[in-house]
VMD Tcl script that draws the C-alpha trace (Angstrom):
set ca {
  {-74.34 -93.73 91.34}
  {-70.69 -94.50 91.11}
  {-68.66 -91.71 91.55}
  {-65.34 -90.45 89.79}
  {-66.15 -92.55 86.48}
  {-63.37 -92.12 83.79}
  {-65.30 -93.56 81.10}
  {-67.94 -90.94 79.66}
  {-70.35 -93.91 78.87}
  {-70.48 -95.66 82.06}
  {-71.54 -92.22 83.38}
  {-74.05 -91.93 80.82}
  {-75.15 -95.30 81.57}
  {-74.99 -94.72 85.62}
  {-77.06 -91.63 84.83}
  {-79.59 -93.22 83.12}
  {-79.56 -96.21 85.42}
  {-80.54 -93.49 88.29}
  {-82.59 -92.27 85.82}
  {-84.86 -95.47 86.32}
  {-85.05 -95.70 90.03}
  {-86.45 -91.94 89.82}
  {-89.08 -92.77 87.05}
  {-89.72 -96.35 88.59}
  {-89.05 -96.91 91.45}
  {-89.97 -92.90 93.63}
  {-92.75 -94.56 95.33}
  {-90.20 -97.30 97.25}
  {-89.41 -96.26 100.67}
  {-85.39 -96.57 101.10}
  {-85.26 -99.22 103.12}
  {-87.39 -101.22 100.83}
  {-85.16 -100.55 98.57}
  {-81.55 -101.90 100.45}
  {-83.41 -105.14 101.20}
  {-81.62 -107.80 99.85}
  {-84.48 -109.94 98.29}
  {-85.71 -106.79 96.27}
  {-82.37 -105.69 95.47}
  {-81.07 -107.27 92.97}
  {-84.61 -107.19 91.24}
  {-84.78 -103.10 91.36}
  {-81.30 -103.00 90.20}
  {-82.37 -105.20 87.36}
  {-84.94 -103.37 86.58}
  {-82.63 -99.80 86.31}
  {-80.18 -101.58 84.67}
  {-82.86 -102.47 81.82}
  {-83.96 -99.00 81.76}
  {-80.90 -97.51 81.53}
  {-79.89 -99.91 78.10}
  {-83.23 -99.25 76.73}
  {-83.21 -95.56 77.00}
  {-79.74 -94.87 75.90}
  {-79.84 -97.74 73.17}
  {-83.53 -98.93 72.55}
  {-83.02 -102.30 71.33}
  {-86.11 -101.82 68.20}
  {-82.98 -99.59 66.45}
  {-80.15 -101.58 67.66}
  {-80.86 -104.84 66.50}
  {-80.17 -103.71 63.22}
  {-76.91 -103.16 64.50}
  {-75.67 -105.43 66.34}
  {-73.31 -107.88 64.88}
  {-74.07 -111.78 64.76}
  {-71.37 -113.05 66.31}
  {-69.28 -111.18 69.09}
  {-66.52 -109.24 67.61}
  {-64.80 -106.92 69.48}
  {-63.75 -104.53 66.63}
  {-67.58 -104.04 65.62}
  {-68.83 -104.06 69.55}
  {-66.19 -101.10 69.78}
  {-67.82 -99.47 66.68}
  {-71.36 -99.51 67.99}
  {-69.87 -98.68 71.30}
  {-68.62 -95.03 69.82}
  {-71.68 -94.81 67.57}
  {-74.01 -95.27 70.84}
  {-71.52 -94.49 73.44}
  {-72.41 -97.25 75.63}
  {-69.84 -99.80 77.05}
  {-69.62 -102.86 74.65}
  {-70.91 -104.58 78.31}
  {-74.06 -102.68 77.46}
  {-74.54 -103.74 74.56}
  {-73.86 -107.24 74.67}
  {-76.10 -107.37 77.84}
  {-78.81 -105.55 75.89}
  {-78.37 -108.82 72.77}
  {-78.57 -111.53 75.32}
  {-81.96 -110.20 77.42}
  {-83.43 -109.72 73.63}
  {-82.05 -113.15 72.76}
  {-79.74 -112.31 69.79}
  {-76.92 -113.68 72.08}
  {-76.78 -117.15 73.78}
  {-76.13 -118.01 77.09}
  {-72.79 -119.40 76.17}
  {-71.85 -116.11 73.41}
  {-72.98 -114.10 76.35}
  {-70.75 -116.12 78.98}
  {-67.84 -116.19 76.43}
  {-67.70 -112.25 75.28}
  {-67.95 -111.29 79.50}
  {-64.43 -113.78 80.10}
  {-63.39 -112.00 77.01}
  {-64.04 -108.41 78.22}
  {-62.21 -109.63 81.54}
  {-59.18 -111.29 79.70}
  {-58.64 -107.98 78.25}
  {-59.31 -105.81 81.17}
  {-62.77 -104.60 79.80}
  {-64.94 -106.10 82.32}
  {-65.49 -102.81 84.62}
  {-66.38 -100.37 81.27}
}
mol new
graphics top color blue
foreach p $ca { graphics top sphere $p radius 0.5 }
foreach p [lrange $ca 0 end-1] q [lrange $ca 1 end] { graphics top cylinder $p $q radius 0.2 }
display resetview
C-alpha cells in the first residue's frame, strides 16, 4: 500500500486493492508473489477487486456517462469517491469505453495533472 496518500479515494481504493490480495491471494507465498511473470497478473487481479468492491460496475453503468467528460467523471467521482482513473478503468474492462476513449481520457488526466489520483 502506498503510503502518505493525500487523496481520500486513492486510499480507499489502495485499501481495497489490499483488500484483494488478503481475500485472494493469502494462500501465495511472498516470493511467489514479487515474481515478475505473476506480478503484474496479481496486481491485476487486486486492482479489479478493488473497482468492483468500492464501485460494482451492475450499479455504475447506469452512471457512467457515454462519452468522457470530465465535469460528469468528477461528479461520479464525489458520488462514489473513487478517482475518475477508477472509474474510467472500471468502463473500459466492462467495454462501455474503447480502446482509443480509454487511451484519450488517460493523456487527458495527464495533460491536466490527474494521472496519479
Amino acid at each position: 500500500m502506498n503510503s502518505l496518500q493525500d487523496d481520500p479515494a486513492r486510499m480507499r481504493f489502495d485499501l481495497a486493492h489490499e483488500l484483494g490480495h488478503l481475500v485472494m491471494h493469502r494462500e501465495l507465498e511472498l516470493d511467489q508473489r514479487s515474481r515478475g511473470h505473476s506480478l503484474d497478473l496479481i496486481e491485476s487481479m487486486a486492482h479489479g477487486f478493488a473497482a468492483e468492491f468500492l464501485a460494482p460496475w451492475e450499479v455504475l453503468k447506469n452512471e457512467v456517462p457515454s462519452i468522457v467528460n470530465l465535469d460528469k467523471l468528477g461528479r461520479l467521482r464525489s458520488r462514489w469517491r473513487i478517482s475518475m482513473q477508477a472509474i474510467v478503468k472500471q468502463m473500459h474492462a466492462n467495454g462501455a469505453l474503447s480502446d482509443a476513449a480509454y487511451t484519450n481520457a488517460f493523456r487527458r488526466f495527464s495533460s491536466l495533472g490527474y494521472r496519479r489520483g
